[in-house]
C-alpha positions in Angstrom: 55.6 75.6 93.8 54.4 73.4 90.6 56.9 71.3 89.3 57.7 71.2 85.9 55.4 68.5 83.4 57.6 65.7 82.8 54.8 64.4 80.3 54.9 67.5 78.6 58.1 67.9 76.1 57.8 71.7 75.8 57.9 73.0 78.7 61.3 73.1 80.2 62.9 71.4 83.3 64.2 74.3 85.5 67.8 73.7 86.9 68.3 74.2 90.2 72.2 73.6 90.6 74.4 76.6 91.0 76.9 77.4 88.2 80.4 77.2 88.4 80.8 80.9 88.3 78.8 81.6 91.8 80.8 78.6 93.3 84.3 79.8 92.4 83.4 83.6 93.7 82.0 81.9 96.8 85.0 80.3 97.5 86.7 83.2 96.9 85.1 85.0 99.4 85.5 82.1 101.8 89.3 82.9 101.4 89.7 86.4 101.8 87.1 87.0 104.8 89.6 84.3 106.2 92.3 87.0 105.7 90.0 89.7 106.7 88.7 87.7 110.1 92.3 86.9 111.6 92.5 91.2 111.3 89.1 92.9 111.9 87.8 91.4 115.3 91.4 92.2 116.8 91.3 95.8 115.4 89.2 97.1 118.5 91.1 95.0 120.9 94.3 96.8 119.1 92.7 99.8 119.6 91.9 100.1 122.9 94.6 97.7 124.5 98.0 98.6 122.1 96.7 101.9 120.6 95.2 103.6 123.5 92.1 104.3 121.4 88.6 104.4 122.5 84.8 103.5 120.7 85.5 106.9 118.6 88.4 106.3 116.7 86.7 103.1 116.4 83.6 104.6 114.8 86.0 107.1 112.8 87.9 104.3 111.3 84.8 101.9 110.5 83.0 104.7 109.1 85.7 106.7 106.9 86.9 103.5 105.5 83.6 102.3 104.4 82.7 105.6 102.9 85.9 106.4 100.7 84.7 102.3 99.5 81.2 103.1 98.6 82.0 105.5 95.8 84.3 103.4 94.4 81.5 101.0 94.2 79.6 103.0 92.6 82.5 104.1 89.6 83.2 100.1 89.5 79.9 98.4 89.0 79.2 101.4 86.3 82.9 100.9 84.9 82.0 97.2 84.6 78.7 97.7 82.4 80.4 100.5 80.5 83.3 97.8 79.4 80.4 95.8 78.3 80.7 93.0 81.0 83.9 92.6 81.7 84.3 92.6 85.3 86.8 90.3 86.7 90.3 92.9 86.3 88.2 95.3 88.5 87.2 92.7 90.8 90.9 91.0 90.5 92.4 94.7 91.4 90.3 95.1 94.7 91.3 92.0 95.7 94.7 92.2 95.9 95.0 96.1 97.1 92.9 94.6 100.0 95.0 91.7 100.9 98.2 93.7 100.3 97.0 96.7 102.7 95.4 94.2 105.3 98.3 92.9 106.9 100.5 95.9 107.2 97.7 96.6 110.2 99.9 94.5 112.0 103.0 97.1 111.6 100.6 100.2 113.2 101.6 102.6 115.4 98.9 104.9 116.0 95.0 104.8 115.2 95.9 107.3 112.4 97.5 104.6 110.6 94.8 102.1 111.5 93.0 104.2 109.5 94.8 104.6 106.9 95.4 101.0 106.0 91.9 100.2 106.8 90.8 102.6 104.2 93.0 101.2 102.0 91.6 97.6 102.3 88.2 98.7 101.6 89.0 100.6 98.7 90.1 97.2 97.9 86.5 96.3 98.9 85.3 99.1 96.7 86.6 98.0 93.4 85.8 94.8 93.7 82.1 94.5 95.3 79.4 96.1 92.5 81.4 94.0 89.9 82.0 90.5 91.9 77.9 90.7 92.6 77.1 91.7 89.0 79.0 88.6 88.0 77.1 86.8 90.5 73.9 87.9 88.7 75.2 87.2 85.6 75.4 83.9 86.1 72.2 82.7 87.8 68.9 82.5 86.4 66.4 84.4 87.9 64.6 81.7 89.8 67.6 80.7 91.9 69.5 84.1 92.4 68.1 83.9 96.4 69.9 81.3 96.7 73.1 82.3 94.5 73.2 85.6 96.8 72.5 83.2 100.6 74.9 80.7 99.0 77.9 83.2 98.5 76.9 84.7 102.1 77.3 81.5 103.4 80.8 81.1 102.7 81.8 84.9 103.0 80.7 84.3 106.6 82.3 80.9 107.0 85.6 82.5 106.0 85.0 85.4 108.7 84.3 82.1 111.1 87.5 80.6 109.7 89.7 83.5 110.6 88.5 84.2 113.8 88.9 80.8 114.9 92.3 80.5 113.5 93.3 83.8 115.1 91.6 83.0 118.7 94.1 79.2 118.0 96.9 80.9 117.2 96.6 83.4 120.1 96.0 80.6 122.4 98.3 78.1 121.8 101.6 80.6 120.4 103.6 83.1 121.7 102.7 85.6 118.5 101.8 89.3 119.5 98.3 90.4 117.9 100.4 92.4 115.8 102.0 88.9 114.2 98.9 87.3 113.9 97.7 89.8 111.5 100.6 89.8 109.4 99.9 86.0 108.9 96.5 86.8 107.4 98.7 87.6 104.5 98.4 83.4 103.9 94.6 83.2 103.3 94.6 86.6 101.3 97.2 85.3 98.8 94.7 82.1 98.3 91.6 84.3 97.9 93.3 86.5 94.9 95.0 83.2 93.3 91.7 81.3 93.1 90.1 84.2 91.7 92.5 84.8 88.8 92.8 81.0 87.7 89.4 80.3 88.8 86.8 82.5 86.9 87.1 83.7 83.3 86.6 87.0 82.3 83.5 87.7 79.4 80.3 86.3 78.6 78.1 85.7 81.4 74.6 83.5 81.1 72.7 86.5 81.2 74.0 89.4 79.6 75.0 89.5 75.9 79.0 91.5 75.6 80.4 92.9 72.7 83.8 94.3 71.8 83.0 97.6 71.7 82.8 99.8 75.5 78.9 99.7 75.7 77.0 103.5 75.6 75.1 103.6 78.9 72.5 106.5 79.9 73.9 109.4 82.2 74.4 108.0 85.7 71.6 109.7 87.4 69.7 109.3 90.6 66.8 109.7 88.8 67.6 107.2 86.4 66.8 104.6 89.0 62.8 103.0 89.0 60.8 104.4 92.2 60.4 101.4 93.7 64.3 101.3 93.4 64.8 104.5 94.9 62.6 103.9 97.7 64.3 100.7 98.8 67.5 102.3 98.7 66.4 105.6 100.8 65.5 102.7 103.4 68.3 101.0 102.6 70.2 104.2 104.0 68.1 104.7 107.0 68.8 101.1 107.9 72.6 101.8 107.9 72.2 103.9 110.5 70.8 101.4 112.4 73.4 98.7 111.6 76.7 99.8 113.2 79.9 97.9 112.7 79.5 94.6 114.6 82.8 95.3 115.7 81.5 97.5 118.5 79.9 94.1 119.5 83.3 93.1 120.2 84.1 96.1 121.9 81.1 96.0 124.2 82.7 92.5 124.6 86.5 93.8 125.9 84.3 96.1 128.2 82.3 93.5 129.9 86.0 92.2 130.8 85.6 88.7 128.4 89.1 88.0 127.2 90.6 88.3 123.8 90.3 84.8 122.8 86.6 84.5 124.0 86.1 87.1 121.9 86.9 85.7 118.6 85.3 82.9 119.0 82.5 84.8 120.0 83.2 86.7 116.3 83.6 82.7 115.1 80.4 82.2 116.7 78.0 85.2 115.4 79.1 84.5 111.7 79.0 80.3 112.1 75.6 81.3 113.2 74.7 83.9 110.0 76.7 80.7 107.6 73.9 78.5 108.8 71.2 80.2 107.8 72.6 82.1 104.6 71.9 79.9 102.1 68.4 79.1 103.3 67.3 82.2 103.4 68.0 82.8 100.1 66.0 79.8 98.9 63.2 81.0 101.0 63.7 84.2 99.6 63.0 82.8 96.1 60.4 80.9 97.1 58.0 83.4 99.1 59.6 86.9 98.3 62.7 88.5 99.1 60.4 91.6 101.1 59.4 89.2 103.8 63.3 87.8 104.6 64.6 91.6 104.6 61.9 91.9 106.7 63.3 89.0 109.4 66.3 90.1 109.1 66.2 93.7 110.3 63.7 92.8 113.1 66.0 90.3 114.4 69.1 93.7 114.6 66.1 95.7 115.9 65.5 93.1 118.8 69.0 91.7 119.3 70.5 95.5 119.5 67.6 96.5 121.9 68.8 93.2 124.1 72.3 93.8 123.8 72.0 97.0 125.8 70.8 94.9 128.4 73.3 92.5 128.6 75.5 92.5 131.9 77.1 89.2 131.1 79.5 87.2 129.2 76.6 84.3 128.4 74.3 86.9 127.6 76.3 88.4 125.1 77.0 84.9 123.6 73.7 84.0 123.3 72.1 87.7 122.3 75.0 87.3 119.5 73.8 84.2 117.9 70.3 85.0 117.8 71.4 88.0 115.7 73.2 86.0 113.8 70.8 83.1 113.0 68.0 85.6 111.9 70.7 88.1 110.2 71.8 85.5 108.0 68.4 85.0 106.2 68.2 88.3 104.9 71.6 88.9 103.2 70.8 86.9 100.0 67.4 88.2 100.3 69.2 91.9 100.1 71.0 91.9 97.0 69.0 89.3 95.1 66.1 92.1 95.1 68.8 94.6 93.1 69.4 92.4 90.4 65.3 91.9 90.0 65.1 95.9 89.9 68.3 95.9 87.4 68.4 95.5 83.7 70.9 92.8 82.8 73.3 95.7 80.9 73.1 97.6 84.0 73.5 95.3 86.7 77.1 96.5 87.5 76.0 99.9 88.3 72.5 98.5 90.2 74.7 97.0 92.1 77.1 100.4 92.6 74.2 102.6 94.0 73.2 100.0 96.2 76.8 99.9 97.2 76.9 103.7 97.4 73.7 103.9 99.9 74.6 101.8 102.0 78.3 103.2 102.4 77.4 106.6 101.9 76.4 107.1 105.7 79.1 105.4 107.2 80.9 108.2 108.8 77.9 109.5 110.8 76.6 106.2 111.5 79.6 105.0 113.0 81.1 108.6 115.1 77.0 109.1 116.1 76.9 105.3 117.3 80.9 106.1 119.1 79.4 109.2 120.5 76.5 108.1 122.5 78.4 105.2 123.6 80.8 107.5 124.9 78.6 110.0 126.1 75.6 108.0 127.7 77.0 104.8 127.3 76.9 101.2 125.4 73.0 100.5 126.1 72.1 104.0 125.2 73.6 103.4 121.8 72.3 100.1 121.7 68.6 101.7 122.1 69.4 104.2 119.3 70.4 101.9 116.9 67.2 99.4 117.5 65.0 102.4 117.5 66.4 103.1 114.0 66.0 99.7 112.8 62.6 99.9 113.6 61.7 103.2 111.8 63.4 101.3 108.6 61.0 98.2 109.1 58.1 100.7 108.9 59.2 102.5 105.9 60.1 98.9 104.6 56.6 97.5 104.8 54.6 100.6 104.4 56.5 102.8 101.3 58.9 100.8 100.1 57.2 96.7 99.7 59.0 95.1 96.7 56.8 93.7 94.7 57.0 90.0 94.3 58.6 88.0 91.3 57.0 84.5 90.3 59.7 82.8 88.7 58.8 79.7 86.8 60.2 76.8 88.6 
C-alpha cells in the first residue's frame, strides 16, 4: 500500500485511528453480549436438562426468534434513513427490550416460554442491528471500515467470552441454579443500554449529510438493490443454511457427556478465539479485499462442521471449536464492510436491513432442517449437511457472486 507524500502538501494524510463513535458502539456491544453470554450457552443445557426439550425445540426457538428479528431489521435500517440519519432511539429501543426480556429466561417453565422471551430479545436485536451498523458506517471512512466492522466484532465476541466465563465462575464456585444465573445477566445488560444512551449522540454522522425534514426514499424494492448486491445476498441466504446456531455446538457438547461448566468455557473459548482474529481480519479485508476473507471464513464452517461430525471426544470438540473460531473471526468485518461499499451513504440503514433480512429470513428452516436430521440420522449427519451447504455457497461465492474490489486511497 503507498503511503501518503509527506513532501507533497496536497495530498492528504489518511487517518487510520477509529472514531469515537465505532469505539463507544463496540463497547456497547462488549456489554450486552456479556448479558446475552451468561443466558444463550445455558439455554440448550436448560432445554434438555430442566425443560425436557430436545435439538428440535432447540432449532424451533433459534430459528423463530431470529426470523420474527430479521424483518424488523429490515423496517429499522429503512426507518433510520427515512428519519434522515437519526438512528440511535431505534437502536436505544432494541437494546433495552433485549435486556429486559433476556433475563426473565431464567423464570421459564416450558420451552414455549423459552420461546417466547427469546423472541422477544431478538426483536430487541431487530430494532437495533440495521441502525447500530449504519451508524457504524457513518462514521468510518471508507478505507478503514474493515477494520471498524473486525474491530466492533472483536468486542461483541469478547463480551460473549466475558459472559460465558462469568457464568461457567459463577456456576462453579456458587450455589445459584442456572435459572439465577441468568437473572443476573440483568447486571451487564443494564451497562450496555446506559453506555449507549450517554455514550453516542444522536445526528450528524461523518458521512452522511441529515436534514430536519424525514428524508423521501425510493420504494423499498428488491429490485432496487444493484446485481452484484442481490447476488451476494442470494448467497448470503444459502450460506445461512449452512451456519446453524452454534448453540447446537454446545448441545453436541451435553451429548458427548462434557459437563456444564466445560461447556461454557468451551463457548468462552470459541468466541476468545473469533475476538482474536476479528479485528485483523478486517484490516486485511481492507487491505486485499473483503471477497477473499468471506471466502476464509466460510471454508473454515465448511471444514470445521465436516470435522465436528467426527468428533467422539471432549479434546476434539475443544480443538475443532477453536479452529472455527480462529478462521470465523476474519470474515465477520469482512461481511458487513462489503454492504456499506454496495450502499449509498442515504441508504445505508436499509443496505444494512436487507442484509439483515437475508440472512434472518431462513432461520426457521435452517434451524428445524439442522434439529431434524440430527434427530433423525444423528449429530454427524447434520454436521455433513451443513458443510456440504457451506460448500455450495463458496462456489456460488467465487463463481457468480465475486465483489469487486475497492482501492481506497491510503
Amino acid at each position: 500500500m503507498n503511503k501518503p507524500d509527506q513532501t507533497n502538501p496536497a495530498q492528504p494524510v489518511v487517518s487510520r485511528q477509529l472514531p469515537r463513535t465505532v469505539i463507544v458502539l463496540g463497547l456497547v456491544s462488549f456489554f450486552n453480549d456479556f448479558a446475552s453470554d451468561i443466558v444463550v450457552p445455558l439455554i440448550p443445557i436448560l432445554l434438555a436438562t430442566v425443560l425436557s426439550a430436545g435439538p428440535i425445540a432447540l432449532g424451533l426457538i433459534e430459528g423463530v426468534a431470529d426470523a420474527l428479528a430479521c424483518f424488523l431489521k429490515l423496517w429499522a435500517g429503512r426507518h433510520s434513513d427515512v428519519m434522515s440519519g437519526r438512528r440511535k432511539g431505534l437502536a436505544m429501543s432494541g437494546y433495552m427490550l433485549s435486556n429486559l426480556a433476556r433475563p426473565l429466561l431464567g423464570l421459564a417453565g416450558s420451552w414455549v416460554t423459552v420461546l417466547l422471551l427469546r423472541s422477544v430479545d431478538r426483536v430487541g436485536k431487530g430494532l437495533r442491528s440495521a441502525p447500530r451498523d449504519a451508524m457504524v458506517a457513518d462514521a468510518t471512512p471508507p478505507h478503514i471500515r474493515g477494520y471498524a466492522f473486525g474491530f466492533h466484532r472483536a468486542l461483541d465476541n469478547a463480551g460473549a467470552v466475558a459472559g460465558a466465563l462469568t457464568a461457567a465462575a459463577i456456576l462453579a464456585w456458587s450455589d445459584l441454579s442456572l435459572s439465577e444465573v441468568i437473572l443476573w445477566s440483568a447486571v451487564p445488560g443494564f451497562a450496555a443500554v446506559v453506555l449507549l444512551g450517554a455514550g453516542v449522540k444522536d445526528g450528524k454522522g461523518d458521512q452522511v449529510l441529515q436534514t430536519e425534514l424525514p428524508r423521501i426514499l425510493p420504494p423499498l424494492r428488491w429490485s432496487a438493490l444493484s446485481v452484484p448486491m442481490q447476488r451476494y445476498l442470494w448467497v448470503l441466504m444459502l450460506f445461512t443454511f449452512a451456519r446453524a446456531s452454534e448453540t447446537f455446538i454446545l448441545l453436541f457438547g451435553h451429548e458427548l457427556g462434557i459437563g456444564v461448566v466445560e461447556l461454557l468455557l468451551l463457548w468462552a473459548a470459541l468466541n476468545l478465539a473469533k475476538a482474536i482474529t476479528s479485528t485483523q481480519g478486517g484490516q486485511l479485508a481492507d487491505h486485499f479485499g473483503r471477497g477473499a476473507l468471506i471466502l476464509i471464513g466460510w471454508s473454515a464452517l465448511a471444514v470445521s462442521f465436516l470435522a465436528f461430525g467426527q468428533v467422539t471426544t471432549s479434546s476434539g470438540l475443544w480443538m475443532v471449536s477453536i479452529f472455527y473460531g480462529l478462521l470465523m473471526g476474519l470474515s465477520e468485518g469482512a461481511e458487513r464492510a462489503l454492504i456499506s461499499d454496495y450502499a449509498s451513504p442515504d441508504e445505508r440503514g436499509t443496505a444494512f436491513g436487507w442484509y439483515h433480512l437475508v440472512s434472518g429470513i431462513a432461520a426457521i428452516p435452517a434451524g428445524l432442517l439442522f434439529g431434524v436430521i440430527w434427530h433423525v440420522f444423528g449429530a454427524a449427519a447434520a454436521f455433513l449437511f451443513a458443510s456440504l451447504l457451506a460448500l455450495l455457497a463458496i462456489v456460488l461465492l467465487r463463481l457468480w457472486a465475486w465483489p469487486v474490489r475497492h482501492h481506497y486511497n491510503g
